[in-house]
C-alpha positions in Angstrom: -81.4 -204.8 -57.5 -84.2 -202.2 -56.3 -83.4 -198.8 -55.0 -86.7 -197.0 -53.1 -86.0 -192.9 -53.1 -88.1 -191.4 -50.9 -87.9 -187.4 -51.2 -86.9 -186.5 -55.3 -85.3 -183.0 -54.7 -81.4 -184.3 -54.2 -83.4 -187.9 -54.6 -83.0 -186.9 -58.3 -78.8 -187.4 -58.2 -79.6 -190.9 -55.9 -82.3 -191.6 -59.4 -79.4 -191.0 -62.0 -77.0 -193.4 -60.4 -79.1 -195.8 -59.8 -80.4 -195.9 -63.3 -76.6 -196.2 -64.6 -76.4 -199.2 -62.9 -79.5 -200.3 -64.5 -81.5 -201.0 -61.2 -85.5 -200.9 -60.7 -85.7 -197.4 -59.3 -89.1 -196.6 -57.5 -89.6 -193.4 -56.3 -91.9 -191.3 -53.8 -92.6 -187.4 -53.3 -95.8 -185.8 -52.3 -94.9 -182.4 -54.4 -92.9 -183.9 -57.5 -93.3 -186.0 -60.1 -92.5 -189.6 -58.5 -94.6 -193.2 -58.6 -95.6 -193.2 -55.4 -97.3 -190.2 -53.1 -96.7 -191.6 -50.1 -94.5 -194.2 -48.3 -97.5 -196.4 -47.2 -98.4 -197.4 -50.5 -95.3 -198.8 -51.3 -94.9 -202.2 -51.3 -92.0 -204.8 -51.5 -88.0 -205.1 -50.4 -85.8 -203.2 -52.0 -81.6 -203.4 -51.5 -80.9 -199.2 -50.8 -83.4 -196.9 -49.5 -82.5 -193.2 -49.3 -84.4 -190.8 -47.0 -84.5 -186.9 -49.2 -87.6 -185.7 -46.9 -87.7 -182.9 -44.1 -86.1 -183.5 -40.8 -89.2 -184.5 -38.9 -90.4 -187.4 -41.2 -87.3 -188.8 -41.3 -88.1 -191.2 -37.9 -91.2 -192.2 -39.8 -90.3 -193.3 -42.9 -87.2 -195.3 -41.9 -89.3 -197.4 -39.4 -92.0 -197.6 -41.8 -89.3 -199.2 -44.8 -86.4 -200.2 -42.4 -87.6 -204.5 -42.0 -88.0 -204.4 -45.9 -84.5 -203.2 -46.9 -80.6 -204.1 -46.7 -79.7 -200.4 -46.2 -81.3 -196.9 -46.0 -79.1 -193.8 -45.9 -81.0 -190.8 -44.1 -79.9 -187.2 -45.5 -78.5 -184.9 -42.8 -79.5 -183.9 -40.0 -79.8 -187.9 -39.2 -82.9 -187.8 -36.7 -83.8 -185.4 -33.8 -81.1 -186.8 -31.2 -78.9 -189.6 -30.4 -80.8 -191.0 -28.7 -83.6 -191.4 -31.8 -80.6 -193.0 -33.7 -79.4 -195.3 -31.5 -82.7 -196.6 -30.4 -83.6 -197.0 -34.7 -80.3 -198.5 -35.5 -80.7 -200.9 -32.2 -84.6 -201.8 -33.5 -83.7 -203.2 -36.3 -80.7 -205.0 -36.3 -80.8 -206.6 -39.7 -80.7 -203.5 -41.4 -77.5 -201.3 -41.8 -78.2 -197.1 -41.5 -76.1 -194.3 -42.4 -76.8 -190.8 -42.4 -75.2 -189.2 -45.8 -71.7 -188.3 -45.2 -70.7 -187.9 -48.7 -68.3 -185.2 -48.0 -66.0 -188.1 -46.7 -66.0 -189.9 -50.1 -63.9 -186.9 -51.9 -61.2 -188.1 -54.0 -59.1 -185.3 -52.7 -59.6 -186.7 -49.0 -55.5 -188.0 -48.7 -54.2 -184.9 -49.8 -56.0 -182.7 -47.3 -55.3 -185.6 -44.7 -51.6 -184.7 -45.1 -52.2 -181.0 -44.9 -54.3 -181.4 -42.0 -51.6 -183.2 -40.4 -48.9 -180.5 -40.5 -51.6 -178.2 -38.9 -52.3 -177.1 -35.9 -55.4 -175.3 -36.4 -58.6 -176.3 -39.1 -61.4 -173.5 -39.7 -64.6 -175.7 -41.4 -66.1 -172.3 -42.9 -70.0 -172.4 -45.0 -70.9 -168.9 -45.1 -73.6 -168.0 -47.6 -74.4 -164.4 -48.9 -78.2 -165.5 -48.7 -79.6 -168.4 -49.0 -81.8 -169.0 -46.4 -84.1 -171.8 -47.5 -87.6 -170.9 -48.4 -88.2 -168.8 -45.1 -91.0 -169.3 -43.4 -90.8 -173.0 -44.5 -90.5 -175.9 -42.6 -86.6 -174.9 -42.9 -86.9 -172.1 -40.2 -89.8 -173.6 -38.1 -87.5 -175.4 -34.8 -90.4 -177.6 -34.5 -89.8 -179.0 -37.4 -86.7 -178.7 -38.8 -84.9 -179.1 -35.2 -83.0 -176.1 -35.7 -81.7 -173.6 -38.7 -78.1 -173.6 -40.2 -76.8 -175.8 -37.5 -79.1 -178.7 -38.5 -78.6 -178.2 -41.9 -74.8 -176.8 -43.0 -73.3 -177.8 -39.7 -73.5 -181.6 -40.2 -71.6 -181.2 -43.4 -68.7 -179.3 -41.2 -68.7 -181.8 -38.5 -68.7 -184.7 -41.5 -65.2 -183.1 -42.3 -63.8 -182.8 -38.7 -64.1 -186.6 -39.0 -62.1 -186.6 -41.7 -59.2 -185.4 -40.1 -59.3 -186.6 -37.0 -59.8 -190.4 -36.4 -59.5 -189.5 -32.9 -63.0 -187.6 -33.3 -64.4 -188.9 -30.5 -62.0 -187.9 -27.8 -62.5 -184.2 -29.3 -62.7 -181.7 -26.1 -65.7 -179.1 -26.3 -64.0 -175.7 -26.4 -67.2 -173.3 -27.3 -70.2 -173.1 -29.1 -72.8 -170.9 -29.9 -75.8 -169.8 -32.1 -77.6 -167.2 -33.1 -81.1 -165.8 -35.2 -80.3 -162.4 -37.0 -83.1 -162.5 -39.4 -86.9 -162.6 -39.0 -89.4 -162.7 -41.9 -89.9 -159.1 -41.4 -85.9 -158.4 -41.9 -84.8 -161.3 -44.0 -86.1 -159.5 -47.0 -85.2 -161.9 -50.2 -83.7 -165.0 -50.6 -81.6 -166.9 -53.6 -82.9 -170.5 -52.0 -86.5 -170.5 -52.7 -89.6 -168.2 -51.5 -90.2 -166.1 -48.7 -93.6 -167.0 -47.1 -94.7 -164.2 -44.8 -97.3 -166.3 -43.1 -94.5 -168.5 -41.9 -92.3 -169.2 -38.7 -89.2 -168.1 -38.5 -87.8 -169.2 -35.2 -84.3 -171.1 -35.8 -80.5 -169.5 -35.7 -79.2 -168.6 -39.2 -75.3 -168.8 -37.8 -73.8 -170.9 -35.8 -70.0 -171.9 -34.5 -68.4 -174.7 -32.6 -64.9 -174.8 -31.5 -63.4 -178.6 -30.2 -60.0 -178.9 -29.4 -57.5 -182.0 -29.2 -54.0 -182.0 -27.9 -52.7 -181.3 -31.6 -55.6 -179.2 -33.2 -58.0 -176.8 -32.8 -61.0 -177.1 -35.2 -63.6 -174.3 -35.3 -66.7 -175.0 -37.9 -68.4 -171.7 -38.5 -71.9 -171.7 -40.7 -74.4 -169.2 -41.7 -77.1 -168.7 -44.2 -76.8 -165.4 -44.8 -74.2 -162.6 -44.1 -73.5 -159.1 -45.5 -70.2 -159.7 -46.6 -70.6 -162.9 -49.1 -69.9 -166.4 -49.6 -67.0 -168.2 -47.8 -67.5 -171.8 -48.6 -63.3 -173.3 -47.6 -61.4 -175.1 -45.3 -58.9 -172.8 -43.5 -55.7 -174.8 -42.9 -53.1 -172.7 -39.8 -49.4 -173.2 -38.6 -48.8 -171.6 -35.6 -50.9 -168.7 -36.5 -50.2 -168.3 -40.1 -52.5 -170.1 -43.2 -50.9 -172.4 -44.9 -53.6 -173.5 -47.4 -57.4 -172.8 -48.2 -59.7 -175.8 -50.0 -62.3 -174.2 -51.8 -65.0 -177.2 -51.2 -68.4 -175.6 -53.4 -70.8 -178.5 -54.0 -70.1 -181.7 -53.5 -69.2 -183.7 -57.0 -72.0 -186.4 -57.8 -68.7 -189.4 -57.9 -68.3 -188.9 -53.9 -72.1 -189.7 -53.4 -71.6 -192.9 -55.7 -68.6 -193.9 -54.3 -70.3 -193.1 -50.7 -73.2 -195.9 -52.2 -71.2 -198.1 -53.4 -69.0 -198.6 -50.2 -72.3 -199.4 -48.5 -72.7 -202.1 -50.6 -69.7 -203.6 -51.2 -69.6 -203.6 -47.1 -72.9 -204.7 -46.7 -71.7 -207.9 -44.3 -68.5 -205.9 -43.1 -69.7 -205.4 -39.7 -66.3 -203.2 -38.4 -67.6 -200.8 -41.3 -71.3 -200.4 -39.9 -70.3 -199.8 -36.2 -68.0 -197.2 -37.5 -70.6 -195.4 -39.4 -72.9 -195.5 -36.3 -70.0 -193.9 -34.2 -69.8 -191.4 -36.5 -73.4 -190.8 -36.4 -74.0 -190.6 -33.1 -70.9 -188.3 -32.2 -72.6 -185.7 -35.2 -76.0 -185.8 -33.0 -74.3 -185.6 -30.3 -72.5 -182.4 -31.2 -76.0 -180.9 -33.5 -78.1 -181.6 -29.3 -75.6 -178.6 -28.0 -77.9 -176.4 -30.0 
């Protein structure tokens, strides 16, 4: 079995669990230590292919491997829009595409199911103190990245949303809105990377979307930096009053190998790959109102 990792900064967790299962790991990165430099000089079919680069080469690199591989998982934010992702998934039809979700392969996903249910109200929060990534990087130039925190924390939120609500799609749009409080000049220092004053800095650093059903009321709230400090939970309600927080923190390495190796054990289940691609599409859909 043959894994291709294209992108080795969280490509380095996809390189460990691969190599557990003893499979021929090749590797590409244009800034780290990998085999390859770039995708066009890699050659041969390989069963998983996972896409770790920055938002706008993701489209590239999929079509570039996608006719050579069984499945490729593409890191949020997906692609730019829907519309991207459909017409990929819909080009190559032999090939099955996810974009990670590994928040949805928790092992505590039941019990929070249960809680949701006796809910009537779910706040998603990811609020870091400061950690805005590298600005003046590729992270805060829209051209690039697409957006700020709502192409890169929001997708995570919206991940969970899914979570508890099979019913996702029939969601009603109640609000949403984003905003940029920072500039290089004001951003000062940051605890995720450099500051490159010969940047762009042109993206929203918070962001918040409220969708509603006839039972719940989910609001998924996101910022890179604030002066108050981190909230990183899931806020639980009753009729106004909380009735449990989740601390969430970073995402255990078992749900991403459990979230690879329900790809593959599915690889032929067709009802599983249509559902991923709802899924995907609906988190585009929602990341386009920004």
């Amino acid at each position: 079995m043959r894994a291709l990792i294209v992108g080795m900064g969280i490509g380095e967790l996809y390189k460990s669990i691969y190599e557990r299962k003893l499979w021929d790991v090749v590797t590409v990165d244009q800034n780290k230590p990998a085999d390859y430099w770039d995708i066009e000089e890699v050659s041969g079919e390989f069963d998983v292919v996972h896409i770790c680069t920055p938002n706008w080469t993701h489209g590239h690199i999929a079509r570039t491997i996608a006719d050579r591989c069984k499945i490729v998982f593409v890191e949020k934010p997906g692609l730019r829009t829907s519309e991207h992702w459909e017409a990929l998934v819909h080009t190559f039809p032999n090939t099955r595409f996810a974009m990670v979700k590994n928040n949805q392969f928790r092992d505590n996903l039941a019990e929070l199911y249960i809680i949701a249910r006796k809910s009537d109200e779910i706040v998603i929060n990811w609020h870091n103190y400061n950690r805005v990534p590298n600005p003046g990087s590729w992270f805060t130039d829209k051209s690039r990245a697409w957006g700020g925190v709502s192409r890169d924390l929001l997708p995570h939120l919206l991940s969970w949303v899914q979570v508890f609500d099979p019913e996702y799609n029939d969601l009603s749009l109640y609000s949403s809105g984003c905003h940029q409080h920072y500039t290089l000049d004001t951003v000062g220092s940051t605890d995720y990377g450099v500051v490159d004053p010969s940047g762009v800095y042109d993206v929203d650093d918070s962001v918040e979307l409220l969708l509603n059903s006839n039972w719940h009321m989910y609001t998924c709230t996101a910022s890179w930096k604030n002066p108050v400090g981190d909230k990183i939970n899931i806020e639980f309600f009753k009729q106004g009053d909380l009735i449990h927080t989740e601390p969430l923190g970073l995402c255990p390495e078992d749900a991403y190998e459990k979230m690879v190796d329900t790809a593959i054990d599915n690889l032929y289940n067709n009802r599983y790959w249509s559902e991923q691609f709802a899924r995907d599409v609906w988190i585009h859909k929602q990341l386009e109102l920004f």
